[in-house]
N, C-alpha and C positions, 0 to 999 in steps of 0.2 A: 494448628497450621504454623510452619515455619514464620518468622520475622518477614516483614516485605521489605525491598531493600530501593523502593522507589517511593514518591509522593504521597502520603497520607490527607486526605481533608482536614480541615481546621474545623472551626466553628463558623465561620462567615463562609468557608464554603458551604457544607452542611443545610445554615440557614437560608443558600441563596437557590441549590436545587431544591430544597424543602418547600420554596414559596412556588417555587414553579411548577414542581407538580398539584401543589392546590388549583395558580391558575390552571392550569390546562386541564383540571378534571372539573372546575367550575365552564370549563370551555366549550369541554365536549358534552358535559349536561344540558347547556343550550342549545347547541346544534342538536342533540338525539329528539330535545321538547323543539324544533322549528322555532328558535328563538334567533337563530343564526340563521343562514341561508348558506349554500357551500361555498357563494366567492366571501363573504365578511370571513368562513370560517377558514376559509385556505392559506390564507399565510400565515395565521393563531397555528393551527397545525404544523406547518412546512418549519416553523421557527421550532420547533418540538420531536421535528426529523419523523412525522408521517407524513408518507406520501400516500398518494390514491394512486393505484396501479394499473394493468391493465385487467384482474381478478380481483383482487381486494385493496385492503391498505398494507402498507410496507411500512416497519418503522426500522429507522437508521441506527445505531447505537453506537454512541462517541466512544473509542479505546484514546484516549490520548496515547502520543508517541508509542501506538502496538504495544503497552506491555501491562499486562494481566496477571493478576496473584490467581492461586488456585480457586481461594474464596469466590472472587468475581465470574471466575469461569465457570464454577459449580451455580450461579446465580443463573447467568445468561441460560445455561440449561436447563433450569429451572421453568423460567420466561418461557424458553424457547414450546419447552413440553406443557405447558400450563396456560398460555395463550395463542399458541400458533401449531405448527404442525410435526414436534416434537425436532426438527432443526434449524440451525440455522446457517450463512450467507457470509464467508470473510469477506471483504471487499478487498481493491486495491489500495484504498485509502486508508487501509487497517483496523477498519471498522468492522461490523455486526449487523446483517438485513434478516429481521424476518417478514416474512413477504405472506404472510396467510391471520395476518393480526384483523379482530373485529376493532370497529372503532367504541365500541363503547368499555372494552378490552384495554383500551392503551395508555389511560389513565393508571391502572392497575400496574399493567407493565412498566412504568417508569417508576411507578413508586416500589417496587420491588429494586427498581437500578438504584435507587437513589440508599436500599437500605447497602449496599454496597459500594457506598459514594462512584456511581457512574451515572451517565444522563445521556440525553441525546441533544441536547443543546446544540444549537447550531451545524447542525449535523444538514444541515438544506440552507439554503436561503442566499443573498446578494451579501454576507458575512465573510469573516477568513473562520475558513473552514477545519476540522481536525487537521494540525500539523503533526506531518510524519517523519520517521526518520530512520536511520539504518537499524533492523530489527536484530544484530548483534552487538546493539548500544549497551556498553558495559564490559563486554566481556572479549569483542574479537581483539587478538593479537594486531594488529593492525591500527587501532585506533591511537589516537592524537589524546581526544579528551572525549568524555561522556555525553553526545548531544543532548538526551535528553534532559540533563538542566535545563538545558535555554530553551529546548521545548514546553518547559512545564512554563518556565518566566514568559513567552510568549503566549501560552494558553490563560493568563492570571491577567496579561494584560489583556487581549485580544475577546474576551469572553464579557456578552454585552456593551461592551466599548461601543458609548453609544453615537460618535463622532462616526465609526466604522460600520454599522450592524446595517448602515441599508446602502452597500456600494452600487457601482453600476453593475456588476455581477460578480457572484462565488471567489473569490481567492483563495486562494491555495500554497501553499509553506511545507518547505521539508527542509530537514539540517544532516547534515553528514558530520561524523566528525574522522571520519579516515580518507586518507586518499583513493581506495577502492570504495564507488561511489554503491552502494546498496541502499539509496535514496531516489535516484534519479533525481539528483535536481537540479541539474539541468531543464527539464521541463515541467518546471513550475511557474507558478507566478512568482512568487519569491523563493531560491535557491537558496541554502547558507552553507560556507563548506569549512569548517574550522582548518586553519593549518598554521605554522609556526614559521615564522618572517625571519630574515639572518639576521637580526637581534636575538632571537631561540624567544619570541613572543609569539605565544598564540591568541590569534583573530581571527575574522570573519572574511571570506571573500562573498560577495554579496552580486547575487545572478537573478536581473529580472526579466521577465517577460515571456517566460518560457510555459508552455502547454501545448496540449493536444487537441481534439477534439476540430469544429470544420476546419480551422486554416493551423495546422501544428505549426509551432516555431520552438526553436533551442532560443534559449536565456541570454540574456550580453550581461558581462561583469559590467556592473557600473561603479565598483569600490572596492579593488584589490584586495585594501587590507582594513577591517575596521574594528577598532578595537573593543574589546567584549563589551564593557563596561557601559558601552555608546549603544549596543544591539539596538533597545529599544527607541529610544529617540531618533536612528534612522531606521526603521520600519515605520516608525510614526510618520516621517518624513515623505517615504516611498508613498503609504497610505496618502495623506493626506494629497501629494500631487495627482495618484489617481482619481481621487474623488475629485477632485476640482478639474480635470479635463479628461476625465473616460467618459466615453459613449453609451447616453442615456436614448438617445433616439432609435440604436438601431439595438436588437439581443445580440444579434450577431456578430458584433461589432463591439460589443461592450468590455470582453476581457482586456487587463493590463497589455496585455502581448500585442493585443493593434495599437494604443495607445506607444509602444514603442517603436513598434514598427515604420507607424505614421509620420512621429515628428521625431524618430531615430534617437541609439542610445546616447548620442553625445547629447542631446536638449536633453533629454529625460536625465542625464545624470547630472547636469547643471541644475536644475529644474531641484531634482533633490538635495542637490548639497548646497542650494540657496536654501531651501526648507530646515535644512538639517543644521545649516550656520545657527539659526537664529532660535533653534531650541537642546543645543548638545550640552549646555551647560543646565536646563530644567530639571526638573525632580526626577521624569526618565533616565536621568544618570543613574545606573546601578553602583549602588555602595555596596564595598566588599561584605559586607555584614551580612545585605540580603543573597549576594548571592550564595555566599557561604550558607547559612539558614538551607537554602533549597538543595544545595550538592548535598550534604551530609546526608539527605535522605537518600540520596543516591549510594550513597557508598554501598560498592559491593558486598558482597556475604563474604564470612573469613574462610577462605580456601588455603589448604595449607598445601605445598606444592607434594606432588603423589607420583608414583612410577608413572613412567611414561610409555614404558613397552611391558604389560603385563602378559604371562605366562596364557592366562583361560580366555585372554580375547584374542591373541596369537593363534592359540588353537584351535578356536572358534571360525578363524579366517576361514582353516586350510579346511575344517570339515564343512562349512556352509559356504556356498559359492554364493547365494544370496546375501548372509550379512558381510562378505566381503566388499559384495558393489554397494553394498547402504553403509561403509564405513569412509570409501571411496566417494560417494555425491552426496551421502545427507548429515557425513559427522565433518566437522570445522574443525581448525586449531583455535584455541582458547587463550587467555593473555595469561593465566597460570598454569604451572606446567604439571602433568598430570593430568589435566582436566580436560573438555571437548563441547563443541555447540551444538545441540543435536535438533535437524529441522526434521519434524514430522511432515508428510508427504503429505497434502489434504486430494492428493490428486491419484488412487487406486486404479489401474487398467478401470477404465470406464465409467468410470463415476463424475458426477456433476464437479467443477473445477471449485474449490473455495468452500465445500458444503460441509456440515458437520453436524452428525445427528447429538443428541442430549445426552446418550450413553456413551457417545466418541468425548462428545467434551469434558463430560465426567471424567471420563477415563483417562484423560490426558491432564484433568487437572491432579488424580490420584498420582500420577508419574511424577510431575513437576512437585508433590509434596517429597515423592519417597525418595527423587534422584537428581531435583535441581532447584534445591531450594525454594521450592512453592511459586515460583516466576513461569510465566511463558509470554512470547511475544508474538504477534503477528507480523507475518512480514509482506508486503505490498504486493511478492507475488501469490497471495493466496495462502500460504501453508502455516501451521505453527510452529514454534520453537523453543524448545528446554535451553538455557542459556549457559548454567553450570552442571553440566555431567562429569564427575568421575570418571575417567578410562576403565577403571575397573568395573564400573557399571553398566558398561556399554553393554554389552551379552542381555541382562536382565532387562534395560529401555528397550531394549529392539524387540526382543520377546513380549516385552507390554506391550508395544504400538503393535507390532505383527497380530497380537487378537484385536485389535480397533480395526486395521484396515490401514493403518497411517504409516508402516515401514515399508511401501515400496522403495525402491534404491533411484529414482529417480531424477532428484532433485536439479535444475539445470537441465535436464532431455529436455526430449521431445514429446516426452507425452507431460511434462511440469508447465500447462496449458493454462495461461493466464487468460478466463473467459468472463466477459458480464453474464446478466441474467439474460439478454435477449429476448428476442418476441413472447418466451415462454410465461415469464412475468411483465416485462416492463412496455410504457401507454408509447415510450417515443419509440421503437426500436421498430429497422425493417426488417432482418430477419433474424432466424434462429441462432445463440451461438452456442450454448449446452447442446445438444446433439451431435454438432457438427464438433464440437471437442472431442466428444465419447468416442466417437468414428474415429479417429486421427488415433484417439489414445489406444483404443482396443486393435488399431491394424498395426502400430511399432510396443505392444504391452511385452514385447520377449525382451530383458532386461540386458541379456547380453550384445545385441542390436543396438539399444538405446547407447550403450555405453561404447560400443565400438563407431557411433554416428559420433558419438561426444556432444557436447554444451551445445544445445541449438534452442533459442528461445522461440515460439510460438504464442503471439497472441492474438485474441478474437475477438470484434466489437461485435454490438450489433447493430449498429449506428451510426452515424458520422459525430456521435458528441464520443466517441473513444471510450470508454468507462472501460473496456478490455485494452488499450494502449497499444492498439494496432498497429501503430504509427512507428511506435521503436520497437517491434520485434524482428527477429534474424529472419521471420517468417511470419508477415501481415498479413491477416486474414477480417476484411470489412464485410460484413452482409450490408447488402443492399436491394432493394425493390423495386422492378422493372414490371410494368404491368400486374402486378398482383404475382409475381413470379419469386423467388427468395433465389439470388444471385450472394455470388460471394466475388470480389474484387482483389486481389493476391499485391502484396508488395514484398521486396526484399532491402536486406541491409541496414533495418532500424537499429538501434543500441542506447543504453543507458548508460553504458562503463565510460567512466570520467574521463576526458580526454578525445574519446571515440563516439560521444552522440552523438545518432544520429539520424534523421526521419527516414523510414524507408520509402524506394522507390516501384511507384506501380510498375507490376510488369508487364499488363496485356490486360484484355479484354476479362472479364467477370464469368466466373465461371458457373457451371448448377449445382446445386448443395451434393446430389451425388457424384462429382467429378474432383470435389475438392480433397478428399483422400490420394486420388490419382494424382492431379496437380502436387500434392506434396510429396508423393513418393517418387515421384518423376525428379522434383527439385535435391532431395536425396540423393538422389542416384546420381544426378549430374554433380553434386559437391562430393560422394564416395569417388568418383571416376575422378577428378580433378584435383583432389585433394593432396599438399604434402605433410611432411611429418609436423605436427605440430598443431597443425592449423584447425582451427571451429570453424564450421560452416559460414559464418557471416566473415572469416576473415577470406576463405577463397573466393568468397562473390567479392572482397573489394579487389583483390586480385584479377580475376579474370573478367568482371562486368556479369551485365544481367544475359547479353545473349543466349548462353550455353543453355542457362536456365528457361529460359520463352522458349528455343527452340523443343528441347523436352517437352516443354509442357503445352506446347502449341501446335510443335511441327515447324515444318518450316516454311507453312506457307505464310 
């Protein structure tokens, strides 16, 4: 297996999932003997990232910052075929579900992650949660600096932090470090977005309060510029004011995002930066030493710069009208020249959004050994990604994913369908959103359509907690439950691109599972008709309003 060119375990990491999978198999020995009862046993679980579903248990599997050696992925499929039902579950959070796990199984299961130093640690609970971050960390031409350092330095500290591990609920953290936001985070609890001050210093702008789910809200900066060095001591800071006035009384009520809302971002950022006065000088201070220590691991692979316009992938174009459109939506420019970021589609004309059987994984971890350096990342909408390809490799990756099922040319359409599990697996959910994707993807799967609609996001809860981020798609789609009936609810004009989030708005009345095909092709048609040169769908709905659109889809009465 190539070199890994990220984070390694220590020895104290090692030791610290090594204890935890003892407890949690001395855990679930007592529960299996009625030693436990399922409420003593339910949070010992939830802290271990099982959930109870609405068919079996589901366990979570922590990816820190989306990125995966080939080793690790050849594991998960291991898990996946060996305890569950030979696949598994990307999530938005760049995580791993599988959803057909026995409990007396999951014991087992983690101790197989652990031989791979991965865990599920916190992966549930009233904790800060896996933090995410742009899934071309490292390599896109576009970035500033590598977030993932300060995602790992936030994972190191954040992990059992026992001041933190029982907030009023879930926190959540993502880090960008380019100006083109492939984070969202904006809608997070805590945002971080590197960029470089006209001193040419790179820092922090630091954005809280932001998520989705019942009441969505966008972020407020509350600290323009903070300087790296400081990250931790004000996140400690942020934390701490949470925990001492978020809402315990009510769930609903309990995210940082009301807490901002409530007493507004100017208290909240006083609030923090009396917090943060009186501990910026503590050990929290990062010393160049340590952070240095954790970048190095980062350092990229040695790429050496490579033609940029090669002869057989030239001619490849003009013979395949197919790998021409997957060179056009699923290959990236790269920060070395020669090279390219290649995101595998997890989304095939009709297949489950984010799923990935044991032999896809495999398959993709063989790629990532023979064409990009053993790395692959998940990215939040689902799919995965080889990070350093060779241009002159391009022909041979596409031909590997093409037998997986992973080179449709999609990536950004309309059928690249960011959907949860919905009613199909999960205990909250009111209706279905896997099917009602499959639909949408199998009626636009003609690639030349997709590409002539252009960039149109589509996402799908099935819930009001958002876990599909319905809320920022160009095309929101909420299932909901009226009388035992499965309704879907449509919004337009959500967004994540930095500068431009933005929540979308309802446009009418909830539609029935089978009219929601119609409903969309209707909102197509009104943005192909209205459309000028240039423009993606959600920029002519900011242009001309939602009208055009309801009346299509409604009529005009």
């Amino acid at each position: 297996m190539p070199d890994t060119h990220f984070y390694r375990y220590d020895d104290y990491d090692r030791a610290l999932v090594g204890e935890r999978v003892a407890q949690f198999r001395d855990q679930v020995r007592r529960r299996l003997a009625g030693e436990l009862t399922e409420e003593q046993f339910k949070p010992l679980r939830l802290t271990n990232g099982l959930y109870l579903q609405l068919h079996a248990y589901m366990l979570r599997i922590a990816i820190p910052y989306g990125t995966l050696s080939s080793r690790q992925l050849r594991q998960l499929a291991a898990i996946a075929r060996k305890y569950d039902r030979g696949y598994g579950h990307f999530t938005t959070r760049q995580n791993l579900q599988l959803h057909w796990i026995r409990l007396e199984d999951a014991p087992d299961a983690i101790a197989m992650l652990a031989e791979v130093d991965m865990h599920s640690i916190q992966t549930s609970g009233n904790c800060v949660r896996n933090t995410t971050a742009d899934h071309f960390a490292g390599a896109a031409i576009d970035e500033i600096e590598d977030p993932r350092v300060w995602c790992e330095i936030v994972r190191q500290w954040s992990t059992l932090h026992p001041e933190f591990s029982f907030l009023p609920r879930k926190f959540k953290i993502a880090i960008t470090g380019s100006p083109n936001d492939r984070a969202a985070v904006r809608v997070h609890d805590i945002g971080l977005r590197l960029w470089k001050n006209a001193c040419d210093e790179v820092g922090f702008e630091v954005i809280v309060g932001g998520g989705l789910g019942r009441t969505p809200m966008i972020g407020k900066t509350i600290r323009e510029f903070l300087p790296k060095d400081e990250l931790l001591a004000y996140l400690e800071a942020t934390l701490r004011v949470y925990n001492r006035y978020g809402r315990r009384d009510n769930l609903f009520k309990a995210r940082i995002k009301i807490l901002v809302h409530e007493i507004g971002a100017e208290r909240m950022r006083e609030e923090v930066e009396a917090e943060y006065a009186a501990m910026r000088d503590s050990a929290l201070k990062l010393s160049p030493e340590t952070v240095e220590a954790i970048a190095r691991q980062f350092a990229p692979p040695v790429l050496r710069p490579r033609r940029t316009r090669v002869p057989e992938v030239e001619a490849m174009k003009l013979e395949n009208r197919a790998f021409a459109l997957w060179l056009k939506s699923n290959v990236a420019p790269h920060r070395v020249p020669g090279h390219a970021i290649v995101t595998a589609s997890l989304k095939p004309a009709g297949a489950p959004p984010g799923d990935a059987s044991s032999a896809q994984m495999e398959g993709v971890a063989d790629i990532a050994d023979a064409w990009s350096h053993g790395e692959i990342r998940v990215s939040h909408e689902q799919n995965l990604v080889l990070p350093h390809v060779a241009i002159e490799s391009l022909p041979e990756v596409y031909r590997a994913l093409e037998k997986l099922g992973f080179a449709e040319a999609n990536v950004g359409k309309i059928t690249d369908i960011i959907a949860c599990p919905g009613l199909d697996y999960c205990a909250l959910a009111n209706a279905r959103s896997i099917p009602v994707a499959q639909r949408i993807s199998n009626h636009f799967a003609e690639l030349a359509r997709q590409h002539d609609i252009g960039d149109l996001k589509i996402k799908i809860s099935g819930c009001i907690n958002a876990c599909g981020h319905h809320h920022v798609g160009h095309i929101g789609i909420l299932g909901v439950d009226k009388n035992g009936v499965e309704l879907y609810q449509l919004s337009l004009g959500g967004d994540v691109d930095f500068g431009k989030t933005a929540l979308g708005t309802i446009l009418g009345p909830a539609v029935e599972s089978d009219k929601v095909v119609e409903a969309v092709e209707a909102m197509v048609a009104t943005y192909l008709g209205a459309r000028r040169p240039g423009e993606r769908f959600v920029d002519t709905y900011r242009r001309i309003g939602a009208q055009p659109f309801k009346e299509r889809v409604y009529g005009n009465s």
